[in-house]
N, C-alpha and C positions, 0 to 999 in steps of 0.2 A: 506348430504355433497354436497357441489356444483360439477356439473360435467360439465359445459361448457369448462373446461379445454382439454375434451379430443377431441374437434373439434379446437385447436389450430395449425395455421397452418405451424407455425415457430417453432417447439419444439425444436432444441436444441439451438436458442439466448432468447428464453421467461423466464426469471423470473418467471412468475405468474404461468408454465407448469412447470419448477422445482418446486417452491415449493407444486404445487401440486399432482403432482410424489411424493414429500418427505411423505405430509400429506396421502397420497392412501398407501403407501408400509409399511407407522405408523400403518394405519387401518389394513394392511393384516397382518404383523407380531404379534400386539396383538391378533386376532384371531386365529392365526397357533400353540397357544398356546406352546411357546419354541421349535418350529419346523424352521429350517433355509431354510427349502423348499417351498413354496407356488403356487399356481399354476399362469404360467404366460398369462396374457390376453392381451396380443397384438395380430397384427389382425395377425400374421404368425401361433402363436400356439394355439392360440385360447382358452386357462384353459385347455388344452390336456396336458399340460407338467408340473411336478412339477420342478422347479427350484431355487438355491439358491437368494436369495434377490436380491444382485449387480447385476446378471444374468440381473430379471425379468427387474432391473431400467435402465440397457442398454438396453434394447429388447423395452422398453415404448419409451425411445428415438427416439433409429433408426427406428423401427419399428411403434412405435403410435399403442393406444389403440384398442382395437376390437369396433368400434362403434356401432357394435349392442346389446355391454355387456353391458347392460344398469342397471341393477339392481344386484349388486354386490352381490349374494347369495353365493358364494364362500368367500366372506372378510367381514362376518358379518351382513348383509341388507337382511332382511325378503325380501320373494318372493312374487309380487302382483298379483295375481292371477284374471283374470276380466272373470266373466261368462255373454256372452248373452243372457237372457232367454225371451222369447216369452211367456207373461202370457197366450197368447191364446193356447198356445202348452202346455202348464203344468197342465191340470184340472187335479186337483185330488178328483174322486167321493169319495164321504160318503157313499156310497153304492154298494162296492165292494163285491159280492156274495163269492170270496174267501180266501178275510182277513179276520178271526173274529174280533168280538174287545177284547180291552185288558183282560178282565176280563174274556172272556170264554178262551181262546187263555190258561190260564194258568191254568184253569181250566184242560183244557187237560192236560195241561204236567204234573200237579198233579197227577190226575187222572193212565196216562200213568206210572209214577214211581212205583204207587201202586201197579199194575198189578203183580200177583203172575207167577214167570218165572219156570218152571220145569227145576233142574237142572241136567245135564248130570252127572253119577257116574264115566266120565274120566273127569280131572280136562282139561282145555285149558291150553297150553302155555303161561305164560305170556309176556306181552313186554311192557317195562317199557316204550318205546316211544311215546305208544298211552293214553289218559286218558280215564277213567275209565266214565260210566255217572254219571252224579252228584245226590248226594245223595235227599232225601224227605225235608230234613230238607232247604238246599240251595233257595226254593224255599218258604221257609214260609215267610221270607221280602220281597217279590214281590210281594206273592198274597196281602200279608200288605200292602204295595204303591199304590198295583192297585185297590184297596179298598177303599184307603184312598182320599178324595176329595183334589184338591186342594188348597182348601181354603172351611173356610166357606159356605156351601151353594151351592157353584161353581160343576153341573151337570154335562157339558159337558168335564172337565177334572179331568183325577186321577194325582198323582203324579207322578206316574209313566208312563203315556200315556204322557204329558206334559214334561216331560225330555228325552222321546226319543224323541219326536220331536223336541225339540232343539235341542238335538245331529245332527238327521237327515237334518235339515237344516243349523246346522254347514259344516256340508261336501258340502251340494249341494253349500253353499255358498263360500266354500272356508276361511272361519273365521280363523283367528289364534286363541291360547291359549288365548293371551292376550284376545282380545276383545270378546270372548264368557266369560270369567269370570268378565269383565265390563259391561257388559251386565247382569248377572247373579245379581252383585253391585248394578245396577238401579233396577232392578226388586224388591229384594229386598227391597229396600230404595222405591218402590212407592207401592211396596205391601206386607206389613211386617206380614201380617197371610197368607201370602203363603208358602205353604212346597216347599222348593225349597235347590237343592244344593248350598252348599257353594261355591264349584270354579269346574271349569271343571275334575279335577282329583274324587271329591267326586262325579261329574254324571259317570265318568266311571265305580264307582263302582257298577254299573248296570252288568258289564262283568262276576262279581262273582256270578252272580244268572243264567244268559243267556246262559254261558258256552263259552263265542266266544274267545278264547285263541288261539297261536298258537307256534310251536315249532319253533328255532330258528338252525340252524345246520351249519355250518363253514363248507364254500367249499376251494377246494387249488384255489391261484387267475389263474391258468391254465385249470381251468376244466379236474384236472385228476382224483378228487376223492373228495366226502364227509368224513367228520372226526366226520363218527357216527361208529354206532356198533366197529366192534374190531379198526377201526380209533382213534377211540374216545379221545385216550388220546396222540395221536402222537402232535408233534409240527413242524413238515416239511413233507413236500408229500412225500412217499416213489416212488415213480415216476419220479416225478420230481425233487424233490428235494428242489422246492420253499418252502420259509418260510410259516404258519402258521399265522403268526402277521404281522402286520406290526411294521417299525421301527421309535422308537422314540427316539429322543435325550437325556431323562435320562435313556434310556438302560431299560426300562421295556417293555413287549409282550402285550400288555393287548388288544389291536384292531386286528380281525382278516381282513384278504382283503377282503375275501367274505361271505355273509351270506345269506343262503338259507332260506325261510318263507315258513315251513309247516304245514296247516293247517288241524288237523285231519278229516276227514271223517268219522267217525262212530257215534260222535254225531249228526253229521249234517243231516245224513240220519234216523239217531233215532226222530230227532225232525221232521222229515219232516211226520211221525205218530202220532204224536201228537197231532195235530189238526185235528178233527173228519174230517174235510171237506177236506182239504188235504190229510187222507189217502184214503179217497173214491175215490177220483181223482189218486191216485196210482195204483189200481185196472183196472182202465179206458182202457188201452189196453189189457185186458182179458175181461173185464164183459162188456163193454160196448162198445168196437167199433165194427164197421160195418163194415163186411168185402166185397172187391169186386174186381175180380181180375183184374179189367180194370181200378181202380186208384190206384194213391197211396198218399194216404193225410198224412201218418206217416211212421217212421221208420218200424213197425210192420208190416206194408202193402210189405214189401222188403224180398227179395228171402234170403237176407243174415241171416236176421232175422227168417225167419221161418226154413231156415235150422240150423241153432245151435239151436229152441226147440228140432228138431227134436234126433240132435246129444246129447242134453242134455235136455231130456223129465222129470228128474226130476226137473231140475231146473223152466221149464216152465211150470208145474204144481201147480206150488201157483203162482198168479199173484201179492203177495205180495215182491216178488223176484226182487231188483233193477236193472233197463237196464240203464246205463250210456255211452253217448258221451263224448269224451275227443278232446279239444279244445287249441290251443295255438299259441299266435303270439307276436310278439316284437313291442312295443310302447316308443318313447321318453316323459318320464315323465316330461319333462320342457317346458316349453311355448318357452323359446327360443332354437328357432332347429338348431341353428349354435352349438349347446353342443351336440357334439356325443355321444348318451348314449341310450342305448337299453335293456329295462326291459321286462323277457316272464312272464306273468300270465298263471294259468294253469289252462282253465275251465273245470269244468265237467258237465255235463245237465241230467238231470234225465228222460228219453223218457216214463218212465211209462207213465208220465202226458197226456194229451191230447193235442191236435198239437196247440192252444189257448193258452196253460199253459206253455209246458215247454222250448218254448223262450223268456218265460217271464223273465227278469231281476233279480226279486227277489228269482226265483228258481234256477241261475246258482251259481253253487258252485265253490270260487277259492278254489283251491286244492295246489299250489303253485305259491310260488312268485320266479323266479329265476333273480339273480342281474345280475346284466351290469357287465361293459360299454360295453360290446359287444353281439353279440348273440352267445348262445352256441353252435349253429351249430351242428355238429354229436356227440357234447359231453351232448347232452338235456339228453342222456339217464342215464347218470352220476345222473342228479338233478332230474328224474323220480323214485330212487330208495325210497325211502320212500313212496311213492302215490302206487306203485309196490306192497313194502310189504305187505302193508295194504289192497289192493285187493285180495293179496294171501290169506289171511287170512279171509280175508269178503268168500270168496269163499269155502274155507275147510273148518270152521270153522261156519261163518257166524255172 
């Protein structure tokens, strides 16, 4: 849609500024799908304010568009997402001593399920929140993919080494849906004995053998409570009293305002034993560091550290026993930063590893995803309580 419109400098004698007003407020109410509110983007409110139509088309008047709104992702227009990368800054060796490759990689985790576990004659507590790890059998179509070549003949990829890598450079790239399943089309159409998924939805069913799910839990849009456990089935904050859903104009609840993304931790740390090479590096601050009390190159080198073995000598007695950093800050997920909107991710780092390891990227674990528009401020500990339970539990239980 043409936008030279909104550097018009005469908006309320222009013609061509109405009718383009007319055509922009057409675009946002089909997309607001039967909602009379849309958010308004002139430069006063900036998309901060949902407002009814007539509103928004006097506020474009008097006011004039937000110039910096330049890609309408609030009124239906995909977001363009531009990464600068420096090929010289992105080597990625072949020969990484701590990734395995694919095939042993799941070897382990086969391997690891097999393991006969002694079980305790008191049953545990169950809790339906966390899942369970995944069974022997989830795992037999993967070692299949990761077995299976490419293609004919083709050495250097399996099917399944080659679909996560497009996965993983769908993200780095920033792809839409769209164009990684066009993409998927030519590949296809130029190599028609390659095992390849049909559209992006059949590569993610990569996620049903990998286990990377995560739960989904409705917060009140106040941060006075999650509507899990005995919540669960409330539809307004007993606190506040704010709605559950939000409101739409044929009078059904079905969107709630806020949604919490928690991802369990206990498979995440089961798989981090998995890989033969990985759990020896677990071990690494008992069996293998150096100790000296004139540096300190790790966490374990720290007075903090050595006094809770102290205080809990059975736990520091297997070095197979997880030490975890917890980590969290608010970032604006949009490239354009005139959109007030503040997302907290919640890391957690595994200090077993060795000081090499465990800033490494691929070992920080999100633990939660807690939603905008705002930061929770002193209410973080509201959106902690599921990452909480689940440690209480890792802890007495294990």
């Amino acid at each position: 849609m043409d936008k030279s419109w909104m550097t018009e400098p005469n908006r309320l004698r222009s013609p061509a500024y109405a009718a383009s007003v007319n055509n922009f407020l057409e675009m946002a109410q089909n997309h607001a799908r039967g909602s009379h509110r849309i958010r308004c983007p002139c430069r006063i409110c900036s998309n901060n304010l949902f407002l009814p139509l007539l509103t928004v088309e006097s506020h474009l008047f008097i006011n004039g568009i937000d110039l910096n709104y330049t890609e309408w992702i609030f009124y239906g227009e995909e977001e363009t997402r531009n990464f600068d990368v420096d090929d010289e800054e992105v080597a990625v060796s072949d020969e990484d001593e701590f990734i395995d490759d694919m095939d042993n990689m799941l070897d382990d985790i086969l391997a690891g399920t097999n393991v006969d576990v002694p079980q305790s004659s008191t049953p545990l507590p169950s809790r339906d929140s966390f899942p369970e790890a995944l069974p022997v059998s989830s795992f037999d179509w993967l070692l299949e993919d990761a077995r299976c070549p490419l293609f004919g003949g083709c050495t250097k990829f399996s099917k399944l080494s080659f679909i996560v890598k497009l996965l993983h450079i769908k993200i780095l790239g920033g792809w839409s849906i769209k164009s990684f399943d066009m993409l998927l089309n030519l590949l296809k159409s130029a190599f028609p004995d390659a095992e390849l998924p049909l559209s992006y939805e059949d590569a993610r069913s990569l996620e049903r053998g990998l286990g990377f799910k995560y739960n989904k839990i409705h917060a009140c849009p106040n941060d006075c409570i999650l509507y899990w456990k005995e919540y669960s089935e409330l539809n307004s904050c007993p606190i506040c009293k704010a709605s559950r859903w939000m409101s739409t104009t044929n009078g059904t609840q079905v969107i709630p305002h806020k949604v919490l993304r928690h991802f369990p931790l206990k498979p995440r740390l089961q798989r981090l034993f998995l890989s033969t090479k990985i759990a020896a590096e677990m071990r690494w601050h008992k069996e293998k560091q150096v100790t000296d009390d004139n540096f300190l190159r790790h966490p374990a080198d720290s007075k903090s550290w050595k006094a809770f073995d102290e205080a809990h000598s059975w736990f520091a007695n297997d070095p197979r026993n997880v030490r975890l950093g917890l980590a969290s800050d608010g970032f604006n997920p949009f490239n354009n930063m005139v959109k007030p909107y503040s997302i907290w991710p919640v890391i957690l780092v595994p200090y077993n590893l060795p000081p090499w390891l465990c800033m490494k990227d691929q070992f920080f674990m999100t633990s939660l995803i807690i939603p905008g528009p705002k930061s929770p401020g002193n209410d973080i500990d509201v959106y902690l309580q599921p990452l909480l339970d689940e440690l209480l539990e890792l802890w007495e239980h294990g």
